[in-house]
C-alpha positions as CSV (number, residue, x, y, z in Angstrom):
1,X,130.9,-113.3,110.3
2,X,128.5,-110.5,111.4
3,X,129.3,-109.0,114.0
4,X,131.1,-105.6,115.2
5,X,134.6,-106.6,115.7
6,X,135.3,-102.8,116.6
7,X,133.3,-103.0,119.8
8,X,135.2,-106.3,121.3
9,X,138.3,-106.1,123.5
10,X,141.1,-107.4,121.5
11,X,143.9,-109.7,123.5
12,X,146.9,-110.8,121.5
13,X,148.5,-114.6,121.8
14,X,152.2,-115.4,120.4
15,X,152.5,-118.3,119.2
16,X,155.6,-119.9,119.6
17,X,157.6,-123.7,119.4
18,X,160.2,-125.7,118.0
19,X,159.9,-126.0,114.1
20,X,157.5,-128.4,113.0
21,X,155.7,-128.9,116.5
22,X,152.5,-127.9,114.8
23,X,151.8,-124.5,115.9
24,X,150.0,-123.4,112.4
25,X,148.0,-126.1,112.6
26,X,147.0,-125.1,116.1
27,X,145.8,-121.7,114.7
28,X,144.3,-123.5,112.0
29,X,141.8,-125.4,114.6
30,X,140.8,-122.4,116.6
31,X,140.6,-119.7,114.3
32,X,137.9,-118.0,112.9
33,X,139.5,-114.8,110.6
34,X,142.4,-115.5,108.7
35,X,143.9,-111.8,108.1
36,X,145.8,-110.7,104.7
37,X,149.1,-112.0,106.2
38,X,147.3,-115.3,107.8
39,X,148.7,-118.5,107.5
40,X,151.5,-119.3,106.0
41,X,150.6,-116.5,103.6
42,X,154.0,-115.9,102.4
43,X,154.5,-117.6,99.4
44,X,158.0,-119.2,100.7
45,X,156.0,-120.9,103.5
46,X,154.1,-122.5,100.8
47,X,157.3,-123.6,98.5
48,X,159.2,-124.8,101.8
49,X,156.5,-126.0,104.1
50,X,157.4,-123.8,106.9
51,X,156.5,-120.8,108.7
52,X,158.9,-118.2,107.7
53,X,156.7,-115.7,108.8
54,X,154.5,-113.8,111.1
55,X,150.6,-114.9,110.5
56,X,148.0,-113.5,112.1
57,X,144.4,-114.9,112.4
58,X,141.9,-114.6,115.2
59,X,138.6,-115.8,116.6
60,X,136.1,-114.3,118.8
61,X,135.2,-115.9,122.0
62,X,132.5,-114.0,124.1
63,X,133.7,-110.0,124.1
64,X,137.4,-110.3,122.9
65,X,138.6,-111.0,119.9
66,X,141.6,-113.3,120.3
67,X,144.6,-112.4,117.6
68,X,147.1,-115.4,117.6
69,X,150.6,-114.2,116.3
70,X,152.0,-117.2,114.9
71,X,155.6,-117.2,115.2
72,X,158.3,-119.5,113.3
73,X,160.1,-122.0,115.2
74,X,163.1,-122.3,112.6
75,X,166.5,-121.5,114.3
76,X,167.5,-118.6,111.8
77,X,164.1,-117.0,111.6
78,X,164.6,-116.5,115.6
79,X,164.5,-112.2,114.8
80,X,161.4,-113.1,113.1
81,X,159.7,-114.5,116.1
82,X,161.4,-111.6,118.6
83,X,159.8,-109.0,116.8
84,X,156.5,-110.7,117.6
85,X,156.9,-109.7,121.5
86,X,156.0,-106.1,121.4
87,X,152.9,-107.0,120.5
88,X,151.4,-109.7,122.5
89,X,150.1,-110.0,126.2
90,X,150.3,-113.8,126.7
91,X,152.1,-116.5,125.3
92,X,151.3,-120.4,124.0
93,X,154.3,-122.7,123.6
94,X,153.4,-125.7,121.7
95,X,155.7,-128.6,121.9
96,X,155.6,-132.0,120.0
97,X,154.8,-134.0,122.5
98,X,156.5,-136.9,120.8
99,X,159.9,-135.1,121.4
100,X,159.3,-133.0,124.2
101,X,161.4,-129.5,125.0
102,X,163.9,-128.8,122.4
103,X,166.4,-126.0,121.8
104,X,164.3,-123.4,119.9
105,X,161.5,-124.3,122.7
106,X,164.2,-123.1,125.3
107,X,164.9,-119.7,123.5
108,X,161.2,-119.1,123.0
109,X,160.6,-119.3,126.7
110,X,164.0,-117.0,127.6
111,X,163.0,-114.8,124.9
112,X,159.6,-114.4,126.4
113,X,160.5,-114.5,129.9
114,X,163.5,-111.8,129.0
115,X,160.8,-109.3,127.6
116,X,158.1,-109.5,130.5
117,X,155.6,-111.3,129.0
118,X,154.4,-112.7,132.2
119,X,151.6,-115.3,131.6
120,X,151.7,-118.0,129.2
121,X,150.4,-121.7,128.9
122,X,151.6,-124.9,127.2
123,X,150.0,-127.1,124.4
124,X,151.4,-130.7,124.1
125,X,150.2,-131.5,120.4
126,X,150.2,-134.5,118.5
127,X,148.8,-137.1,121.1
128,X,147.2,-139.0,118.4
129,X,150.7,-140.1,117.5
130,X,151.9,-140.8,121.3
131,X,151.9,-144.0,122.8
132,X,153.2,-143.4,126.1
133,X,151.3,-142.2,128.9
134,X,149.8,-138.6,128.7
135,X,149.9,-137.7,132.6
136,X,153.9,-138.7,132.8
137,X,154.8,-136.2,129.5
138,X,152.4,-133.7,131.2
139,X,154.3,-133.8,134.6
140,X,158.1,-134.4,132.6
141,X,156.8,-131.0,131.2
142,X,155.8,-129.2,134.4
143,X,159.6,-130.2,135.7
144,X,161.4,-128.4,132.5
145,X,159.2,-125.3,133.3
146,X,159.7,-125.2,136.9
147,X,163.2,-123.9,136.4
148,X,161.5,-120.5,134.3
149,X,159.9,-117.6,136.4
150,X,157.0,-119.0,135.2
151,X,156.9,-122.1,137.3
152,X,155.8,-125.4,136.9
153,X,151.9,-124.4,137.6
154,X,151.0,-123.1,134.3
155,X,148.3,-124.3,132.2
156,X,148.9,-127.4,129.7
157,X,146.6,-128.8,127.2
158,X,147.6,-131.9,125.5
159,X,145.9,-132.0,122.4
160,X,145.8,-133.4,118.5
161,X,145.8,-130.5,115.8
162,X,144.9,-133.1,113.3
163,X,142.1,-135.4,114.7
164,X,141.1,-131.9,116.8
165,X,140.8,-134.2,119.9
166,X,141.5,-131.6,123.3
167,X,140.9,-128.1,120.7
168,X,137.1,-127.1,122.8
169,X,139.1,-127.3,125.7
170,X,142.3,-125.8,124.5
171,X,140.1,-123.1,123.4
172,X,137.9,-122.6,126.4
173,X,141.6,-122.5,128.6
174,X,142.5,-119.8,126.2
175,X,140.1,-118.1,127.4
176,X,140.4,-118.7,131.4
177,X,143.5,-117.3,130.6
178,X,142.8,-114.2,128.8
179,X,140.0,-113.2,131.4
180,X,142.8,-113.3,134.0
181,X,145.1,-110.4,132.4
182,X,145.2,-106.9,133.7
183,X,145.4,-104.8,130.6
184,X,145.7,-101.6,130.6
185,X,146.1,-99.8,127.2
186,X,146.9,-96.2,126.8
187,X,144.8,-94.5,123.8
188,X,146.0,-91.0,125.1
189,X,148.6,-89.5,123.9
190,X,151.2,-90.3,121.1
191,X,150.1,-92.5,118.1
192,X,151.9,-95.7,117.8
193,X,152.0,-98.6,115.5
194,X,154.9,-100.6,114.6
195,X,154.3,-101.9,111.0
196,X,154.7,-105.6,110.4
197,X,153.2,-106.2,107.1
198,X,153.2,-103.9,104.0
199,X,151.8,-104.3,100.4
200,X,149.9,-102.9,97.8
201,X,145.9,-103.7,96.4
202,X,145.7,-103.1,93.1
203,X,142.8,-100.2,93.0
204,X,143.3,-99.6,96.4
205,X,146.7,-98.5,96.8
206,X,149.4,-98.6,100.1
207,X,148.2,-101.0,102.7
208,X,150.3,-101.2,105.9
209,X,149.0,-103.9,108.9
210,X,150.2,-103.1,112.3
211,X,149.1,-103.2,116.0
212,X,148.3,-100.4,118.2
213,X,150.6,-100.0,120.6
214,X,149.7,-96.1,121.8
215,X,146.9,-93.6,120.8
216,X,144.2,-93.2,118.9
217,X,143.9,-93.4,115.2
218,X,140.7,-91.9,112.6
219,X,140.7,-91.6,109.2
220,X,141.9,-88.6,107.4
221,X,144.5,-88.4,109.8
222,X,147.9,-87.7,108.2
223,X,150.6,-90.0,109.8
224,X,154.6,-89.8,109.3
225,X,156.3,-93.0,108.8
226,X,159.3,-93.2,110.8
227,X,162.5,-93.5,110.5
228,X,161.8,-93.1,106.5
229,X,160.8,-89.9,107.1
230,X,157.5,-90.6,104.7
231,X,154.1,-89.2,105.0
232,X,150.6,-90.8,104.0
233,X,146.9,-89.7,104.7
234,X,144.4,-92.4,106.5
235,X,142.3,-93.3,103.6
236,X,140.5,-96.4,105.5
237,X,141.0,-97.9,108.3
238,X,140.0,-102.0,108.7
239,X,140.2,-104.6,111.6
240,X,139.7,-108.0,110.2
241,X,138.2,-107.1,107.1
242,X,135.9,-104.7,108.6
243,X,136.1,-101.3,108.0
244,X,135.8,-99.0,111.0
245,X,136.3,-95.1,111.1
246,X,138.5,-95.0,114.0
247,X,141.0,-97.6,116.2
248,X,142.5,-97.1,119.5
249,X,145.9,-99.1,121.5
250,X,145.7,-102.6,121.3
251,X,143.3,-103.1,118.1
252,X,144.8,-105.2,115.1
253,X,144.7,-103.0,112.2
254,X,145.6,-102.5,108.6
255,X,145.5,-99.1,107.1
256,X,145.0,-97.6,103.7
257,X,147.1,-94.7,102.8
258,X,147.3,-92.0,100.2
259,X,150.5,-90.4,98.7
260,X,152.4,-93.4,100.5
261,X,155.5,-94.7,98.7
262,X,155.3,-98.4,99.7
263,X,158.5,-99.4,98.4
264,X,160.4,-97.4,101.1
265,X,158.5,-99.2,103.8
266,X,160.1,-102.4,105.9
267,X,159.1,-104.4,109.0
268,X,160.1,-102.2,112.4
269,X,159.2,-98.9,110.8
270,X,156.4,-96.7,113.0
271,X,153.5,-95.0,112.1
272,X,153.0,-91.8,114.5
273,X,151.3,-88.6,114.5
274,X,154.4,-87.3,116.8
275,X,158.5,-87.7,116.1
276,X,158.7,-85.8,119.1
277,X,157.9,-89.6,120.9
278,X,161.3,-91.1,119.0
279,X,165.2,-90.9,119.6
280,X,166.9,-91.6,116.3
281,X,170.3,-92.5,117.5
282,X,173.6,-94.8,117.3
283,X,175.1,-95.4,120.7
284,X,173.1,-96.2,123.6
285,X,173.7,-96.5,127.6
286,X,172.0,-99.3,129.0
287,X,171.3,-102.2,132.3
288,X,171.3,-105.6,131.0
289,X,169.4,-108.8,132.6
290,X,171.2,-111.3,131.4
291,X,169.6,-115.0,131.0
292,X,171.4,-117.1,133.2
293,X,171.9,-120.1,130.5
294,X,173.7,-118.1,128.6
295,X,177.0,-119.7,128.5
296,X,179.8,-117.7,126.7
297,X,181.4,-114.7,127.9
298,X,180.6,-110.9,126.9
299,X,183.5,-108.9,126.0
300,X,184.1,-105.6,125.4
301,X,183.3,-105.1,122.2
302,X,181.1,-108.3,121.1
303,X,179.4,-108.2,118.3
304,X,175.3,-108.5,118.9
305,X,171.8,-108.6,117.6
306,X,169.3,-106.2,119.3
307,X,165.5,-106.2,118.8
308,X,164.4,-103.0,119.2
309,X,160.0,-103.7,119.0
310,X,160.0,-105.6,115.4
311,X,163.8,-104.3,114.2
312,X,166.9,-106.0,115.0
313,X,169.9,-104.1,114.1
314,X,173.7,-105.4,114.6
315,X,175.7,-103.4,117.6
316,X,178.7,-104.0,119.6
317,X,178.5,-104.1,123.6
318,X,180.6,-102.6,125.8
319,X,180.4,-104.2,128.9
320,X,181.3,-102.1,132.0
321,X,181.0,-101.4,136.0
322,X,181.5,-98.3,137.8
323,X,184.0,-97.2,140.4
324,X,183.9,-93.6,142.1
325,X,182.0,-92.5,138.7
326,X,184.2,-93.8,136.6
327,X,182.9,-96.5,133.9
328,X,185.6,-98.9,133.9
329,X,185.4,-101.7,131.1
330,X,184.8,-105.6,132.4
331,X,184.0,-108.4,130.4
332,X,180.8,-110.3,131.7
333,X,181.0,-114.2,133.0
334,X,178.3,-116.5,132.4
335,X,177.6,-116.1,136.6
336,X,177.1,-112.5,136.1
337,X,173.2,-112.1,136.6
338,X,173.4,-108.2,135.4
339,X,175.3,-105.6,134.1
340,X,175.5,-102.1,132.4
341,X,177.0,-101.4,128.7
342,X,176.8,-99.0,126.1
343,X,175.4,-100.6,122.7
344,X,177.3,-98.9,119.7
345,X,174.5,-99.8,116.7
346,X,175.9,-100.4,113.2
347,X,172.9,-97.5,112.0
348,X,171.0,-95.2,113.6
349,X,168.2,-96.6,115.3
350,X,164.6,-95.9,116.2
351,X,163.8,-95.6,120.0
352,X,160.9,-94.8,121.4
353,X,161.3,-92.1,124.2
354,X,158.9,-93.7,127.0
355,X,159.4,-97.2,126.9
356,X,162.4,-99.0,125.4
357,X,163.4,-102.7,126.4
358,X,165.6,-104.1,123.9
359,X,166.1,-108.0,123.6
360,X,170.4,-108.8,123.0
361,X,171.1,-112.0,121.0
362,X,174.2,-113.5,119.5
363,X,173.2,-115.0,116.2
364,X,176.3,-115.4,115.4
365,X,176.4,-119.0,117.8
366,X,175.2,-122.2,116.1
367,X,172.1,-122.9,116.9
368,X,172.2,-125.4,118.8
369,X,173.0,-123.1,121.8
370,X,170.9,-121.0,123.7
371,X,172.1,-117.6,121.6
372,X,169.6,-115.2,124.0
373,X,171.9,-113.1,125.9
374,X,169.3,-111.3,127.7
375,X,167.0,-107.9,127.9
376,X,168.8,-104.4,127.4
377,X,166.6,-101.6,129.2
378,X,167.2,-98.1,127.9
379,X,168.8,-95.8,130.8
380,X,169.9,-92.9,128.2
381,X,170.9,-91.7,124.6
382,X,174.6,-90.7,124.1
383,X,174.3,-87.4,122.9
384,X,177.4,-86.2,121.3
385,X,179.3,-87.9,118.3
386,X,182.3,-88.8,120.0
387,X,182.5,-92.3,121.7
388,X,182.0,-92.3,125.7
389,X,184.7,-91.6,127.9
390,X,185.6,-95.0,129.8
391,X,188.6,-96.5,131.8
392,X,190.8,-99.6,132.0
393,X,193.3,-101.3,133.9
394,X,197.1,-101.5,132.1
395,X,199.0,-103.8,134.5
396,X,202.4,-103.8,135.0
397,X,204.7,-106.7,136.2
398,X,207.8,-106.1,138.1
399,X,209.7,-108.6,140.5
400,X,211.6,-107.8,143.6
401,X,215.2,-107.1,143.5
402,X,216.2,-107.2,147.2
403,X,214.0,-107.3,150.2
404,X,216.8,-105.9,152.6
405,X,218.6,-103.2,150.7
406,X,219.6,-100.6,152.8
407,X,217.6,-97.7,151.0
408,X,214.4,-100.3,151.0
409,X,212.9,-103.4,149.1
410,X,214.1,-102.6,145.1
411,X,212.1,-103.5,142.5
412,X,212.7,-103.8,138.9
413,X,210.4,-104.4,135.7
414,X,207.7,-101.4,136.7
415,X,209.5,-98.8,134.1
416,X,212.2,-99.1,131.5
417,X,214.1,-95.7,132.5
418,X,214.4,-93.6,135.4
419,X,212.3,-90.8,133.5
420,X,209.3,-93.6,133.6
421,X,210.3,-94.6,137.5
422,X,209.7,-90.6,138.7
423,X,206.4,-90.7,136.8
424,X,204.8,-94.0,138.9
425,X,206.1,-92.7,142.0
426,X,203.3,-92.5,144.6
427,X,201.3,-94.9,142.4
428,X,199.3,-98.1,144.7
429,X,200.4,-101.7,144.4
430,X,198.7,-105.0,145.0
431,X,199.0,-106.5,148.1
432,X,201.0,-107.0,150.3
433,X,203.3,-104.2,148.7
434,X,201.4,-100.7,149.1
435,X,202.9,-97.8,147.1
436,X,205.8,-97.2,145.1
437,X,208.4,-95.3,147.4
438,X,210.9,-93.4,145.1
439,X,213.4,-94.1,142.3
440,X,216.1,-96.5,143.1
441,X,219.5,-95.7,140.6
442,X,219.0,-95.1,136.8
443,X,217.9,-98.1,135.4
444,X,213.8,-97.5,136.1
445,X,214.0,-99.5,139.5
446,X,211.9,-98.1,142.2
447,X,211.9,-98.4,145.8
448,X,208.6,-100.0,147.3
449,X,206.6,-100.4,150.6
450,X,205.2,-102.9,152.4
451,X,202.3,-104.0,154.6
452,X,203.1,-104.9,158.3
453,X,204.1,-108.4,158.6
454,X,203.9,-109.7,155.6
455,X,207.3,-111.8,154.3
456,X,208.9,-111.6,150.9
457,X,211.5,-112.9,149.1
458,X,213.6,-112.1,145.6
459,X,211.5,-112.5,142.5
460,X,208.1,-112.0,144.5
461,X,205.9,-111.1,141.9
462,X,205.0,-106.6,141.8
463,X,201.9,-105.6,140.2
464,X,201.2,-102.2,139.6
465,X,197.2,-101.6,138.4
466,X,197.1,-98.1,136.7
467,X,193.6,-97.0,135.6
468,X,193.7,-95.0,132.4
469,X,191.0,-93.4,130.0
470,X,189.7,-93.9,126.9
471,X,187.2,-92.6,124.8
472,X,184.9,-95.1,123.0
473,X,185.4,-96.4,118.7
474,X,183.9,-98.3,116.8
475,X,184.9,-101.3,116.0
C-alpha cells in the first residue's frame, strides 16, 4: 500500500463478543494491514481455532487509519480482552445473530461501560445462516442494550462475514462513527507505551509493539522499561510496516531496540522516558463503581483480579465507609452502587501517577456469571509498610435482669467480671436503652438507662456496639 501511514490520524476499535460470534472474521473483511501480531498470529489460535490473543490489523479509510483490536471472547481469556481497553476509543460488539446476547457479550459491554469507553456500535453477523426476520433481532437487540449507559440508539449492522453481504456498509458506519469522536491526545509531556507484544527478528534484534498512550517518541531515544528496570536505545521505529523517524500519543507502533534483554519483557510492562510518571507500590486507597449486576457480596478481605492498563495482578479488597474520619470496615451488598476500599496487591504494582482507573474482577466465579465487579479509581498510594489503620464493630449481647430494681434496670451478659463492668461504663447502647449506668454487684452486671417511654421486660435483648481499631494484614 503506498501511502504515508505516519501523516493519518489513527483511531483505535476493540473488538469484542462471545466466543465464536465471528469477530476475526469481521477484521478479516475490513482490513487492509495485518500487523506482526495480526490474526490469530499466535500459534495456539491456529492449533485450537480460537482467538487466544490480542490481533491487531487496520485499514485506512479517508485520513485515519482505523486499528481494530481484536479481543477473545473465551470466558478464561477475559484478562486478555481487559487489557485491550487502555487502548481503544470506541468499541464494536459482534453478536451471532443466530444466538443473540450471551454471557461473555454481557461482560464485554460492563467491562467497557466500567472503563469509560463511551461510544460503541453493534454488528449482528451471520445473517446468511438466519431465517428469522432481521428487523425483529435488530429491535430484540436494541431492548438488551437499552438497560447499558449506552442506550438502545446505538448503531447496528447486521451483516455476513462469510458471503461479505452488509461489510461496505459496516465499513462506511465505522467510519460515521469515528468522525464523531472528540480525541484529544497529549504528545506533551511523559512518554508512554504500555507493551503488548514482544519478540525477537533474527538480524534485527528486540522488537516490542505497543500503543502510544502519552508523548512523543524519535529514534535514538534511550527508553527505560518499567517495572523491569531495563534500558534499550530506539533503533527504528515502524507503524504498520513503515518505518518512520518519530511517533506521537495514539499512533500504533512497534519499536526496535538495542541492548534490550527481551526475555525479561511481559505484557503490562511500560516503555517511558520518565519513572518519575510511575508509583511502584502494594496497597492502594481507592472509590469503587460497582456494576449493578454484580450479584455476590464484597467482603472484607475478598480475593480479586485488578487490571491495571494491560496487567492484572491478584489483590484482596477491603471494603470500607467512613464515620467522623474513621474508616470503618463494611462488606458491600449487591444494592450498593459505590464504595471505597483499600486493594492490598499480591506484588508490587505499576501505577501511573496521572491517570489510574483500575477494572476489579472475580475470576474466581464460574463463568457463567457476570464476574465484573466494577471500576476501581485511584484516590492515593499507602505510603508506609504497615497495613492501614481501620475500625470495626465487636458486639456484645447482654439481656435484662430486672426492669424495676431499686438501684435501676440490671443487666447481665455485657462483661464476665466486675473489672470488665467498670471498663464499659459510660459506653452507648442500642435503642431504646442509652448508656451503661454503673456496676451492679460483682458478677460483671451493669446498671443501664433508658429512653423516655419506651417498655421493657426480663430478657429484652442489650446490645452494646464498641468500635475498635485495627491495623490492616495481609491475608
Amino acid at each position: 500500500m503506498n501511502l504515508n501511514i505516519a501523516k493519518k490520524i489513527p483511531i483505535h476499535v476493540g473488538l469484542f463478543g462471545h466466543i465464536d460470534s465471528g469477530k476475526t472474521a469481521i477484521a478479516a473483511q475490513i482490513s487492509d494491514i495485518i500487523s506482526t501480531a495480526g490474526i490469530d498470529a499466535h500459534p495456539q489460535s491456529k492449533e485450537r481455532g480460537i482467538t487466544i490473543d490480542l490481533g491487531f490489523t487496520s485499514f485506512v479509510f479517508d485520513d485515519y487509519i482505523v486499528t481494530l483490536v481484536d479481543c477473545p471472547g473465551h470466558a478464561d481469556l477475559i484478562k486478555v480482552s481487559a487489557s485491550s481497553i487502555e487502548i481503544i476509543d470506541c468499541a464494536i460488539i459482534v453478536i451471532d445473530i443466530n444466538k443473540g446476547p450471551q454471557v461473555q457479550t454481557g461482560e464485554h459491554v460492563i467491562m467497557i461501560e466500567s472503563l469509560n469507553v463511551q461510544n460503541i456500535m453493534i454488528i449482528l453477523n451471520k445473517i446468511d445462516l438466519y431465517k428469522g426476520d432481521i428487523n425483529t433481532e435488530i429491535e430484540k437487540t436494541r431492548q438488551f442494550f437499552s438497560t447499558t449507559s449506552f442506550g438502545s440508539k446505538i448503531p447496528i449492522f447486521a451483516v455476513s462475514a462469510k458471503t461479505k453481504k452488509g461489510i461496505a456498509e459496516l465499513k462506511q458506519g465505522i467510519f460515521n462513527l469515528i468522525k464523531k469522536l472528540d480525541i484529544k491526545r497529549d504528545t506533551e509531556g511523559a512518554l508512554i507505551i504500555p507493551i503488548d507484544h514482544h519478540f525477537v527478528i533474527k538480524g534485527k534484534g528486540a522488537i516490542l509493539t505497543g500503543t502510544i498512550l502519552k508523548g512523543h517518541l524519535t529514534t535514538g531515544k534511550n527508553l527505560e522499561i518499567l517495572p523491569i528496570n531495563a534500558q534499550g536505545k530506539v533503533k527504528s521505529i515502524e507503524i504498520f510496516h513503515q518505518t518512520v523517524n518519530s511517533a506521537k500519543a495514539g499512533d500504533r507502533i512497534g519499536i526496535n531496540f538495542r541492548n534490550l534483554d527481551v526475555k525479561q519483557v511481559y505484557r503490562g510492562c511500560i516503555a517511558t522516558d520518565s519513572k518519575n510518571a510511575f508509583d511502584f507500590c502494594e496497597i492502594i486507597d481507592v472509590n469503587v463503581k460497582k456494576n449493578h449486576l454484580f450479584k455476590p457480596e464484597t467482603r472484607f478481605g475478598t480475593q480479586v483480579h485488578v487490571t491495571i492498563g494491560m496487567h492484572t495482578v491478584v489483590a484482596s479488597i477491603y471494603p470500607y465507609y467512613e464515620l467522623n474520619e474513621k474508616k470503618i470496615q463494611v462488606t458491600i451488598s449487591r444494592q450498593d452502587k459505590e464504595f471505597k476500599a483499600f486493594l492490598w496487591f499480591n506484588e508490587k504494582v505499576l501505577l501511573r501517577k496521572e491517570k489510574n482507573i483500575m477494572l476489579i474482577s472475580r475470576l474466581d466465579l464460574p463463568p457463567t456469571n457476570l464476574r465484573i465487579l466494577g471500576a476501581a479509581g485511584l484516590v492515593k498510594k499507602h505510603e508506609t509498610e504497615n497495613g492501614p489503620e481501620l475500625f470495626k464493630y465487636k458486639i456484645k449481647k447482654g439481656r435484662v435482669k430486672n426492669p424495676n430494681h431499686a438501684q435501676g434496670i440490671t443487666c447481665i451478659g455485657l462483661a464476665e467480671s466486675a473489672i470488665g463492668a467498670r471498663k464499659i461504663v459510660g459506653k452507648r447502647l442500642e435503642s431504646p436503652f442509652t448508656t451503661i449506668l454503673g456496676t451492679f454487684g460483682t458478677k460483671g452486671a451493669v446498671i443501664i438507662g433508658i429512653e423516655p417511654n419506651a417498655k421493657i421486660k426480663p430478657n429484652d435483648p442489650v446490645t452494646l456496639r464498641e468500635l475498635r481499631s485495627f491495623h490492616l494484614k495481609k491475608i
